[in-house]
BALUMSE-841904 format. One record per residue (C-alpha): residue in one letter; x, y, z; residue number from 1. Coordinates in Angstrom, 1 decimal. Layout:
% residues N
R  code      xx      yy      zz  pos
R     a       X       Y       Z  NUM
...
END
This chain:
% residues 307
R  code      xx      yy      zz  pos
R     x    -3.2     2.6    43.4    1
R     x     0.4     3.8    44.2    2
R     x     2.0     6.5    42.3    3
R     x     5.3     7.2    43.4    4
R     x     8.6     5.1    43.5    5
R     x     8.7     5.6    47.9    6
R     x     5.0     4.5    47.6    7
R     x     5.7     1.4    45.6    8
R     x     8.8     0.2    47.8    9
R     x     7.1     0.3    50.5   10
R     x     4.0    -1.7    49.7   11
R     x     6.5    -4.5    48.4   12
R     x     8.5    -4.6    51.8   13
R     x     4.8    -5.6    53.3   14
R     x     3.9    -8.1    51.3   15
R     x     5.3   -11.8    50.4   16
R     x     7.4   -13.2    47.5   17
R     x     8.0   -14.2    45.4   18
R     x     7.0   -11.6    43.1   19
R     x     5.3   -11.4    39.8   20
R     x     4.8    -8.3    37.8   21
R     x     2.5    -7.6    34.7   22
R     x     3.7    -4.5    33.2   23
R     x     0.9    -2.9    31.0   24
R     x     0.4     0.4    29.3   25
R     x    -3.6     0.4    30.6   26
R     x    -6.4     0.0    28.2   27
R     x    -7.1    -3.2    29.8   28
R     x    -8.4    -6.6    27.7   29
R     x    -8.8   -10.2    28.1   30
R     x    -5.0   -10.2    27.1   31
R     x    -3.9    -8.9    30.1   32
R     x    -6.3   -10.6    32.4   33
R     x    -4.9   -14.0    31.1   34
R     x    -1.3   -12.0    32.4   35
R     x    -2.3   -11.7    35.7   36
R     x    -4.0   -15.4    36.5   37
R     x    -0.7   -16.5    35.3   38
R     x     1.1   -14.4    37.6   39
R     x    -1.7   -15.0    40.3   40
R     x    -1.4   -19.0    39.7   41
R     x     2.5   -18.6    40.1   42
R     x     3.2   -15.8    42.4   43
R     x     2.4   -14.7    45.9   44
R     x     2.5   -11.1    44.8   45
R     x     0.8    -9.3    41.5   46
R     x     2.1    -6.1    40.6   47
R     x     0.7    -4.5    37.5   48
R     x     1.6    -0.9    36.5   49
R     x     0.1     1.2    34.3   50
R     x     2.0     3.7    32.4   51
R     x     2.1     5.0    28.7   52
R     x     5.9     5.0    27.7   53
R     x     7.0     8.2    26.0   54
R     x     9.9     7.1    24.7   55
R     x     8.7     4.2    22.8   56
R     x     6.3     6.2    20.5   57
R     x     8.5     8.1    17.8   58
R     x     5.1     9.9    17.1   59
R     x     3.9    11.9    18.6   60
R     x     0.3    12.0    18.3   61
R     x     0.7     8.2    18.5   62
R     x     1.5     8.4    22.3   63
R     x    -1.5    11.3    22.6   64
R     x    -3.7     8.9    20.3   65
R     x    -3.0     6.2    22.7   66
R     x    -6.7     5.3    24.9   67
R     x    -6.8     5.7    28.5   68
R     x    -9.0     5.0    30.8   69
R     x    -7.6     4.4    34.8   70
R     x   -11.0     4.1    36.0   71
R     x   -11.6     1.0    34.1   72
R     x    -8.2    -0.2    34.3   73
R     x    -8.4    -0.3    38.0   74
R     x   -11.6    -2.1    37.9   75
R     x    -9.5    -5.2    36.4   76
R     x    -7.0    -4.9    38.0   77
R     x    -9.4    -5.3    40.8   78
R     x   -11.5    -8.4    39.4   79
R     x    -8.0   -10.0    38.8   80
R     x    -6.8   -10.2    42.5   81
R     x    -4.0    -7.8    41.7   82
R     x    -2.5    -7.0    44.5   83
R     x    -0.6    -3.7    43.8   84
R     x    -1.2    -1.3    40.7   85
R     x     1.8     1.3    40.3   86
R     x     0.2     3.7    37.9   87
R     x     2.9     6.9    37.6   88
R     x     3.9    10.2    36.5   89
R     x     6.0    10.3    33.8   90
R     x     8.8    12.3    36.6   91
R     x     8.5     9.2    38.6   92
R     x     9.8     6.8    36.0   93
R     x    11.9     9.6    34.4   94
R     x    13.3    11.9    36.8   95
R     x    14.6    15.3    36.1   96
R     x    17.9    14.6    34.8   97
R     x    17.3    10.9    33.6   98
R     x    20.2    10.2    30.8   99
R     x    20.3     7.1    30.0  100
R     x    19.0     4.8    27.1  101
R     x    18.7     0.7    27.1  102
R     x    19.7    -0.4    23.9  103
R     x    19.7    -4.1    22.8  104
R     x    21.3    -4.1    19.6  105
R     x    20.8    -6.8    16.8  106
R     x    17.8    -8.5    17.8  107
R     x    16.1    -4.8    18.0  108
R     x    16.7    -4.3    14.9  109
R     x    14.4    -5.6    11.9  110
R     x    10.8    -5.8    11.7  111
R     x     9.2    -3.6    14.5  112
R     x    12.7    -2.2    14.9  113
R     x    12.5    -1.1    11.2  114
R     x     9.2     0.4    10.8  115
R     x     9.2     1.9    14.2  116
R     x    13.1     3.2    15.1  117
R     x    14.2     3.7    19.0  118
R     x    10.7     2.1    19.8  119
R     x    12.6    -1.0    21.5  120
R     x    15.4     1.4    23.4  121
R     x    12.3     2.8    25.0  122
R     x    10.7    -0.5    25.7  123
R     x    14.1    -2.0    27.0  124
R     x    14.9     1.1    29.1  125
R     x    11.3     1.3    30.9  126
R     x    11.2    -2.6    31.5  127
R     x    14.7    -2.3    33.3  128
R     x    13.8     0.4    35.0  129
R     x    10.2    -1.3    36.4  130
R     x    12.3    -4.7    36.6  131
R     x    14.5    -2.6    39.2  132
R     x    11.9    -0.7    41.0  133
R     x    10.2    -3.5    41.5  134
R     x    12.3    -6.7    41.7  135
R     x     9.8    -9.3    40.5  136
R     x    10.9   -12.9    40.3  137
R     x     8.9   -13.5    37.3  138
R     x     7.6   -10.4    34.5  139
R     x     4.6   -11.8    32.2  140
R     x     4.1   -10.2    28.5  141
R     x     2.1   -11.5    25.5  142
R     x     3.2   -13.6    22.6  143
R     x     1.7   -11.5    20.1  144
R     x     4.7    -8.9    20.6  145
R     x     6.7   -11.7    20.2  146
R     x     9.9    -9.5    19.4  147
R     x     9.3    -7.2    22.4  148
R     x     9.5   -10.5    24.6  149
R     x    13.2   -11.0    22.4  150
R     x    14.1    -8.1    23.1  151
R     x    13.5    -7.8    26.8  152
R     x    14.7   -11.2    27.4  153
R     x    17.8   -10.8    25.9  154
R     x    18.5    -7.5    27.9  155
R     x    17.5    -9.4    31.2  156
R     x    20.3   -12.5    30.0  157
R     x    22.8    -9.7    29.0  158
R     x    22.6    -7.2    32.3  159
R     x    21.9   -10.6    34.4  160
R     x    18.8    -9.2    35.8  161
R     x    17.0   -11.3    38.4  162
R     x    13.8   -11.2    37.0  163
R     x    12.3   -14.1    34.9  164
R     x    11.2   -13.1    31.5  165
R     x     7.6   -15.5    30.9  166
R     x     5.9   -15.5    27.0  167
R     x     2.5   -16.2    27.5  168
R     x     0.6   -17.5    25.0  169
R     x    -1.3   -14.6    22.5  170
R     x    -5.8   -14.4    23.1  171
R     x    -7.5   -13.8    20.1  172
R     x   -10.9   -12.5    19.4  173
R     x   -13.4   -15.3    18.0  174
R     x   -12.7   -14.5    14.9  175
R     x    -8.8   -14.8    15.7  176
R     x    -7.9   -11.4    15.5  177
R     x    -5.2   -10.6    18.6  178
R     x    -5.9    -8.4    20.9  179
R     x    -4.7    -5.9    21.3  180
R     x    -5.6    -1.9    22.9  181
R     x    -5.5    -0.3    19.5  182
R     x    -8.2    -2.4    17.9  183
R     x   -10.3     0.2    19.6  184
R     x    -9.7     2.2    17.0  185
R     x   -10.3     0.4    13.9  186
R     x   -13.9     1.4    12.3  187
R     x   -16.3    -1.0    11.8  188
R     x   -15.2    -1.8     8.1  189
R     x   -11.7    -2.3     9.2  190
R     x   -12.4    -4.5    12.3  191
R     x   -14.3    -6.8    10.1  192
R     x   -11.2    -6.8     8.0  193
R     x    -9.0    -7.1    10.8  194
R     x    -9.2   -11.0    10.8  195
R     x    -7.0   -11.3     7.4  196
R     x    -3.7   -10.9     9.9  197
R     x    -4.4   -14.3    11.6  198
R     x    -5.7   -16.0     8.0  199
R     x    -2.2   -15.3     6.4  200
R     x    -0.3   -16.4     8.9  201
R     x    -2.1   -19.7     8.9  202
R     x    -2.2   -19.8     5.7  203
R     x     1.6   -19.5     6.2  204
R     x     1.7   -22.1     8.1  205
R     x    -0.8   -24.7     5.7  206
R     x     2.1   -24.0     3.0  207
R     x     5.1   -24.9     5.6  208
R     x     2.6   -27.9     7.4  209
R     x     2.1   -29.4     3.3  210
R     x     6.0   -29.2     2.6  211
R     x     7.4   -26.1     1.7  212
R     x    10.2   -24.6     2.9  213
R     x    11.5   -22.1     0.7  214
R     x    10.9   -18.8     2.7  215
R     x    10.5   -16.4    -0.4  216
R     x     7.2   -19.1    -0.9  217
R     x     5.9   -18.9     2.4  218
R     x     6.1   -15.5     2.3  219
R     x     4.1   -14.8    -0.9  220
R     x     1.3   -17.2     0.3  221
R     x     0.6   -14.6     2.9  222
R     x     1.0   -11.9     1.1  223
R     x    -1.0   -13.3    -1.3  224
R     x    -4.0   -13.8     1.3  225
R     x    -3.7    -9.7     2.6  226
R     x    -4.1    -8.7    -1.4  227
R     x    -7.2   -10.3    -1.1  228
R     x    -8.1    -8.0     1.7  229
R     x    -8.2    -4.2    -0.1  230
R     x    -8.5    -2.3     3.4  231
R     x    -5.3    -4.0     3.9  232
R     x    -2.4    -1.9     3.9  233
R     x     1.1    -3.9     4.4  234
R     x     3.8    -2.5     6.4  235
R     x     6.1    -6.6     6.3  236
R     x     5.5    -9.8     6.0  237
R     x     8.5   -12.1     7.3  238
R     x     9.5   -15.6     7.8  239
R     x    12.6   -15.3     9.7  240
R     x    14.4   -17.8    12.4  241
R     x    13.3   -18.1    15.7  242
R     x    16.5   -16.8    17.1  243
R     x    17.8   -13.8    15.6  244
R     x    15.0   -12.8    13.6  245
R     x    17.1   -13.4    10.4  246
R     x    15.2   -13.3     7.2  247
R     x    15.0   -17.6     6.1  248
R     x    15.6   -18.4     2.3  249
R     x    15.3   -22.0     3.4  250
R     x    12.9   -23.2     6.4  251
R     x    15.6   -25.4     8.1  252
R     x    15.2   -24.4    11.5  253
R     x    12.7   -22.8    14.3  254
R     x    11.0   -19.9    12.5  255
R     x     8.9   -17.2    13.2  256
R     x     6.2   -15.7    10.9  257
R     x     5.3   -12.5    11.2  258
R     x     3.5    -9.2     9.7  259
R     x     2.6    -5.9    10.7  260
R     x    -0.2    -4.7     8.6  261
R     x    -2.4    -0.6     9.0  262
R     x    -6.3    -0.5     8.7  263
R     x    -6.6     3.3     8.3  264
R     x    -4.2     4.9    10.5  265
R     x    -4.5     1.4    12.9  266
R     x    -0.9    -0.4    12.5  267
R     x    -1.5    -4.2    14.1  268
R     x     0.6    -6.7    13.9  269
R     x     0.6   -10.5    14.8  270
R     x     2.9   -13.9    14.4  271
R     x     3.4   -17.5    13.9  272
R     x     5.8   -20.0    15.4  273
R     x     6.5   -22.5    13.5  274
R     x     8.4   -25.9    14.9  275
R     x    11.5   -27.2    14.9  276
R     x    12.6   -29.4    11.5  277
R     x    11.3   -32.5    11.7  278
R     x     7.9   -31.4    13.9  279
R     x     4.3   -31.1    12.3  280
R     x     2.4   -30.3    15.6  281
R     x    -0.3   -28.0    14.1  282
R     x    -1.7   -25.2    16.4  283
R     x    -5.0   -24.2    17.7  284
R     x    -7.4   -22.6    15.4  285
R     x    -7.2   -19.4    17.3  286
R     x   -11.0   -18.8    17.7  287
R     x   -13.5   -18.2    20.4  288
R     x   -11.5   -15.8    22.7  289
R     x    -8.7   -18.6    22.9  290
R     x    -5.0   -18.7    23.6  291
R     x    -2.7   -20.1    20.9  292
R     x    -0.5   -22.8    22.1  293
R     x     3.1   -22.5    22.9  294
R     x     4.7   -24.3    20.0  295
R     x     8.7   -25.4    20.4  296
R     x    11.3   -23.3    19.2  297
R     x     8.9   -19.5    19.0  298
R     x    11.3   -18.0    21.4  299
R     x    15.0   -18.8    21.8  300
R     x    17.4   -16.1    23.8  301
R     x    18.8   -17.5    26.3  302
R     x    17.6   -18.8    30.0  303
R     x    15.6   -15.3    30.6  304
R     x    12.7   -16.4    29.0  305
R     x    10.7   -19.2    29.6  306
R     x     7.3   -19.8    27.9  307
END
């Protein structure tokens, strides 16, 4: 475990490239395993760090609410073949006198953007900061934050930064709930209602695989599958292009469905690709701790990201 910036560099300069890094905020699951075997399978080097991001909670007692625990972090990292875990003070990534803010612009904007403001400066500012410190060839994040990958992608095409943005595909619970570090803290009545995020979006999907493609509809036949669910508490549902995250009143080209619904005070959130016009390929179920499969057209901004 390395903890300062010096610390890092020189554990890198010892070891061979290229590089891939898994940047995590700890609380480790079967999500980020799947992370680093894809980085192990494609890289000589695996670099995880560990760091809950101040500056992407606008809450306060969100960031302190966040669970931690290093021990068991490590011991992943560990079973995983990581190769070097950078786990540091907040000084070390922000140093006394650090001024400067990453800020994407459009694509930043809507859905998580909305409900959550400044989150994605802070995730965009502390990715190019560990893309700097680091210099990975390749950086691995999950699908289910499908707009985070966007976002950082986009940032890494705009500020031609080296380092490969990679979209790997979202692990879900066998009842097809993503995971994700806060389900720890759903309660037992709202974990069983958890599940309703991954029916609506396939029942999303059942209305755009039978036909329809008015966006307003689509949208509704999710909605109308959370109503069903009164623990359910929505925050958006969405059906927007693949792209630009543009709200769709027609379904004419790669979309994205998408919702963000609270169990309690437990905000999760959770999408759907859908293909191209003209393509039917349906996905996998998303049960039995299994990956979703990469469909065409979920992520489109630019050559820094590749799925």
């Amino acid at each position: 475990m390395l903890r300062t910036r010096a610390e890092l560099r020189g554990a890198l300069a010892e070891l061979p490239r290229p590089v891939g890094l898994v940047p995590t905020m700890g609380w480790l699951h079967d999500g980020h395993r799947s992370l680093m075997r894809q980085a192990r399978a494609a890289d000589a080097t695996t670099v995880a760090t560990i760091f809950v991001n101040p500056r992407q909670f606008g809450d306060a007692a969100d960031f302190h609410r966040y669970p931690r625990d290093v021990d068991r972090d490590l011991a992943i990292c560990g079973e995983e073949g990581v190769d070097l875990v950078w786990l540091p003070p907040v000084e070390e990534v922000y140093p006394v006198g650090f001024d400067t803010t990453v800020s994407v612009g459009r694509l930043a904007e809507p859905l998580e953007g909305a409900a959550r403001p400044g989150h994605f400066d802070g995730v965009a500012t502390v990715v190019a900061i560990l893309f700097a410190l680091v210099g990975a060839e390749r950086a691995y994040f999950g699908q289910k934050d499908v707009q985070q990958v966007m976002v950082i992608g986009r940032m890494a095409r705009d500020l031609a930064l080296p380092t490969e943005v990679i979209a790997c595909p979202t692990v879900r619970e066998p009842d097809g709930l993503a995971l994700s570090s806060r389900n720890v803290h759903l309660s037992s009545a709202d974990r069983a209602a958890a599940p309703v995020l991954r029916r609506a979006l396939l029942r999303g999907r059942a209305a755009w695989e039978n036909g329809e493609r008015s966006g307003p509809a689509i949208r509704e036949a999710m909605s109308a599958e959370l109503a069903a669910e009164p623990l359910a508490e929505v925050d958006y549902v969405s059906v927007a292009d693949a792209s630009g995250l543009r709200e769709l009143d027609v379904v004419d080209v790669p979309a994205l469905l998408s919702l963000a619904v609270r169990f309690g005070s437990t905000r999760l959130i959770d999408n759907e690709p859908l293909p191209p016009p003209g393509e039917r390929r349906r996905p996998r179920p998303g049960y039995g701790r299994s990956q979703d499969r990469p469909t065409a057209g979920a992520i489109n901004v630019g050559p820094r990201v590749r799925r």
